[in-house]
N, C-alpha and C positions, 0 to 999 in steps of 0.2 A: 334390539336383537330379534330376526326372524329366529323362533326357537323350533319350529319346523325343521330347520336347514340344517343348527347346531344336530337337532335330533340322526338327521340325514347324516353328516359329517361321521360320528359315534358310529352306527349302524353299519358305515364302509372301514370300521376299524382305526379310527383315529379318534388322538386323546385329546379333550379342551382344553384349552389354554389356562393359566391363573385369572388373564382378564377375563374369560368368558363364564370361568366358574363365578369371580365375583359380580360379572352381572345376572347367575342366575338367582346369588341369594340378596341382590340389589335388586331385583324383578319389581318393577312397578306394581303393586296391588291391584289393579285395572288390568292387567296381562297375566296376571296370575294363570287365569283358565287356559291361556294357551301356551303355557311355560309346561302345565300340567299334563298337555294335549304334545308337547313332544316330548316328554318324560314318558307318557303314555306309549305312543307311539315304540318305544324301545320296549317296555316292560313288554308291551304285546306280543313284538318278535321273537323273545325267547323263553315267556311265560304265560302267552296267551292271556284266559281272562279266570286262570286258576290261582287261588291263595291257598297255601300252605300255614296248618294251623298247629300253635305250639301250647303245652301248656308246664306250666311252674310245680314242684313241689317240694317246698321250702325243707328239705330233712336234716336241718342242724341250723338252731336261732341262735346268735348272738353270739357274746362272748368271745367276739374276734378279738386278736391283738392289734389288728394293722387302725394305721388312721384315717382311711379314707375318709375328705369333707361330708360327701354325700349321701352316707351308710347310716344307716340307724341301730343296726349291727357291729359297730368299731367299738374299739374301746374308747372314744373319745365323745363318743353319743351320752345324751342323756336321753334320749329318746325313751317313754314307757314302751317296752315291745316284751313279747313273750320268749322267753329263752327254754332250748332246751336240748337235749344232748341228740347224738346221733340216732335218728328214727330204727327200727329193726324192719327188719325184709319184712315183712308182713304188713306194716304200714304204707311199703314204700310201693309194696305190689297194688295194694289197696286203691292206692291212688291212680296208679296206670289202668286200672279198671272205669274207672272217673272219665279219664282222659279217654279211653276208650268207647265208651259210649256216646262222647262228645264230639267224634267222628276224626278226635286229633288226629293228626299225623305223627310227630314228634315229643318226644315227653321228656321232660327235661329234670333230671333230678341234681339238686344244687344243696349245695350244703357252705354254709360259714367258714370261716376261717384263715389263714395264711395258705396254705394247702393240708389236705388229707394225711391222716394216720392211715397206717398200712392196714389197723382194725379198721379204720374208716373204708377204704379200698375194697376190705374184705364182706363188708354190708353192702357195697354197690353191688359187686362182681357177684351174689348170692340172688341179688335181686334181679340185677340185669338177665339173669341166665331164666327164670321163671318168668318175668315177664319175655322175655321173648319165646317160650315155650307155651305160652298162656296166650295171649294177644299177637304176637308176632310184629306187633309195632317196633317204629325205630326210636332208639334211647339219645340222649344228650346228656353228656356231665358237666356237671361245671363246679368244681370242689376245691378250685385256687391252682396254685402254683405245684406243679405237675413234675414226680422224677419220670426219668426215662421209663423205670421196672415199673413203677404203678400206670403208666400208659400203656405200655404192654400189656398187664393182665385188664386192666379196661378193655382193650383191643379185643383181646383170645375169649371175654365174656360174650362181644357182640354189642358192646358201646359202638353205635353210628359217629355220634358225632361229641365234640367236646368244645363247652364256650369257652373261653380267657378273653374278657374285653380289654380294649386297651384305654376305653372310656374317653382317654381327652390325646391331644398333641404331645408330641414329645418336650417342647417348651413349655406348657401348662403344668406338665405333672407333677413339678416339687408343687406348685400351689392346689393341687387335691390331695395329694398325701406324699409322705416322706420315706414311712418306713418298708416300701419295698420301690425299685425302680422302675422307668422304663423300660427298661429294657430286662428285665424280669419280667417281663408280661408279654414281650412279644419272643424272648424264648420259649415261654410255656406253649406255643401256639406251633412254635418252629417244632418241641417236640413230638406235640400233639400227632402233627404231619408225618415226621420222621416214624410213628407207631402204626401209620395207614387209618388212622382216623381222620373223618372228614374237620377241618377248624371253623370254629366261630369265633367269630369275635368284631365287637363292634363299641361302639359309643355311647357316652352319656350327652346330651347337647345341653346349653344352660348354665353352664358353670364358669360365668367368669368369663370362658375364653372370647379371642379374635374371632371374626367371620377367617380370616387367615388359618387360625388354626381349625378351623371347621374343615376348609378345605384339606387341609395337612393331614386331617383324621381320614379322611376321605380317600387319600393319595397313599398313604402307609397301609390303610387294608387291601387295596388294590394290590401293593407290593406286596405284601404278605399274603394274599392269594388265598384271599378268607375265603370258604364256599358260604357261606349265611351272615351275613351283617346285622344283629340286631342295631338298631338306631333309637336308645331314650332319650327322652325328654325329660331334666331335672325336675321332678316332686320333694320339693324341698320340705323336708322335715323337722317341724322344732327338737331340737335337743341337738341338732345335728351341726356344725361347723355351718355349714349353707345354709344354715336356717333365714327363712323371711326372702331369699333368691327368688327373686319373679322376674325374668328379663327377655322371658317368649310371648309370644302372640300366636293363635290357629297360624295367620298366612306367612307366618317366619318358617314356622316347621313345617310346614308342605315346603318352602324353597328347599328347605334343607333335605328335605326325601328327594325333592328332584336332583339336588346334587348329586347323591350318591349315586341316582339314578345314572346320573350321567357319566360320571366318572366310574360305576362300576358295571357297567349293562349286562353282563354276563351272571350275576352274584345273585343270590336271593336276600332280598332287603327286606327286613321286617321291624316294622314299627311296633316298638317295644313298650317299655315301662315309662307313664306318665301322660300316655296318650290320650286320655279320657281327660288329664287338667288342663292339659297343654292344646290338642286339638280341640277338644271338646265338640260343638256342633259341626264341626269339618272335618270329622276324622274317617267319614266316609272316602273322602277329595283323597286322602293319604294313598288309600289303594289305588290311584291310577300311575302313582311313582313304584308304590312298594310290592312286593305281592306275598307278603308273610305276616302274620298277627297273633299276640302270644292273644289266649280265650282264659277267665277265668281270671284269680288273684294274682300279686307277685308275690315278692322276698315278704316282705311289712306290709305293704298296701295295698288297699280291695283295686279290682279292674272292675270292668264294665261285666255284669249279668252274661253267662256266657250264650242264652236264647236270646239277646239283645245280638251278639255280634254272630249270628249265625241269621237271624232275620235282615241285618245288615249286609250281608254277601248274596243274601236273596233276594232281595229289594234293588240290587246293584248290577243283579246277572251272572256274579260271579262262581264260581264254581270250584268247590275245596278238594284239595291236589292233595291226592293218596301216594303221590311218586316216591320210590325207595330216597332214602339220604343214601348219598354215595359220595367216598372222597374222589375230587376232581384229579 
């Protein structure tokens, strides 16, 4: 595969084939560098050499009901984690101050569970409305599965943008969990849209699935016309259903950032949760596919120092993208 050309192809508007996507993530290890060089080649045209930085704050640990395999968070975890009930606006501003000074862009306030109490709703919407009078930074919820009414008042607060991953393929998902559907997760996303909030929504890699269904994930956010993909990398946690799951390598998830690259040129792709175990010394390589990187902790797990990932985009040339979140 000249991945120049596939790059070229993309760029004049046309979509890769099934065979081309599976030779991006069958890419020879020796061609890697220039798989990455026309991955590149796109990201550049419509993102230049700016990343877009997110950060986490976790305001409701635990004591979900749902099953997810991968969660340490579910109720099927034994995972030791700190549990604790819904943070108060003061904590949650607290934090976007954090983020603020870290020169975030995006700040993501998440919280556990099936979806949000309408008390729950009523501590974002308290918080949302100071932080943006305070910093004027843009917000992300991501608090589960979403009514119309509580997307609404997210909306009218000045919530930018709202995650609902869809995490794995539509075939995969009885084997990560059961007790909510597919297609429960990509209505939340439909609503998300339907309230003029920008959607995210993106992937877990790692878990079990086909390189098939890699692509399938890839092709379903495309349809669903996510504007931000995050794309993790499983960090498989004891206590957790996926516990002991080791089945990536650094040059697997760089193919995998190319893919989406390629399948979705237009999107902003950010290399999410697990990137530090899973890329590890080649997590630099990630940003010539992706051009989005959460800084700072996740949900349960430490990230990388976030003066590591800022000396990282300095060493690289790159240059951190203050541009408003807007829905597409």
């Amino acid at each position: 595969m000249i991945w120049n050309l596939l790059a070229e192809k993309v760029l004049a508007g046309n979509e890769i084939t099934d065979d081309e996507a599976h030779s991006i993530l069958d890419c020879p290890d020796e061609d890697l560098l220039l798989l990455l060089h026309g991955a590149y080649q796109i990201r550049k045209h419509y993102f230049g050499n700016k990343v877009k930085l997110n950060m986490i704050i976790n305001t409701k640990s635990g004591a979900c009901p749902e099953n997810c395999g991968y969660c340490s968070q579910s109720i099927v975890s034994t995972a030791p984690i700190e549990t604790y009930r819904m943070m108060d606006k003061e904590e949650i501003v607290k934090g976007a101050e954090q983020a603020y000074n870290l020169n975030v862009g995006t700040y993501c306030i998440v919280a556990s569970g099936r979806g949000p109490t309408n008390r729950d709703v009523d501590k974002v919407v308290e918080a949302v409305k100071e932080i943006k009078d305070t910093y004027g930074m843009k917000v992300c919820a991501c608090l589960g599965i979403l009514k119309p009414e509580q997307a609404a008042r997210l909306k009218e607060a000045g919530v930018d943008r709202y995650n609902h991953n869809l995490n794995t393929s539509a075939r995969n998902h009885e084997n990560i969990t059961t007790s909510h559907t597919y297609d429960d997760r990509v209505n939340t996303v439909n609503v998300v849209k339907e309230s003029g909030i920008s959607p995210c929504s993106g992937v877990i890699v790692g878990m079990k699935e086909t390189k098939q269904d890699v692509i399938d994930m890839a092709r379903s956010l495309k349809v669903l016309d996510a504007d931000s993909i995050p794309v993790n990398f499983l960090h498989a946690i004891d206590g957790t259903p996926l516990e002991g799951t080791d089945d990536l390598d650094p040059r697997y998830c760089l193919k995998v950032l190319a893919l989406f690259r390629y399948i979705n040129p237009t999107k902003e792709i950010r290399i999410s949760g697990g990137r530090e175990v899973n890329l590890r010394s080649l997590q630099p390589f990630g940003l010539y596919a992706a051009n989005s990187i959460f800084v700072g902790d996740y949900l349960t797990t430490a990230g990388q120092e976030s003066t590591a990932d800022h000396k990282m985009l300095e060493d690289m040339g790159f240059e951190i993208d203050r541009t408003p979140v807007t829905a597409q």
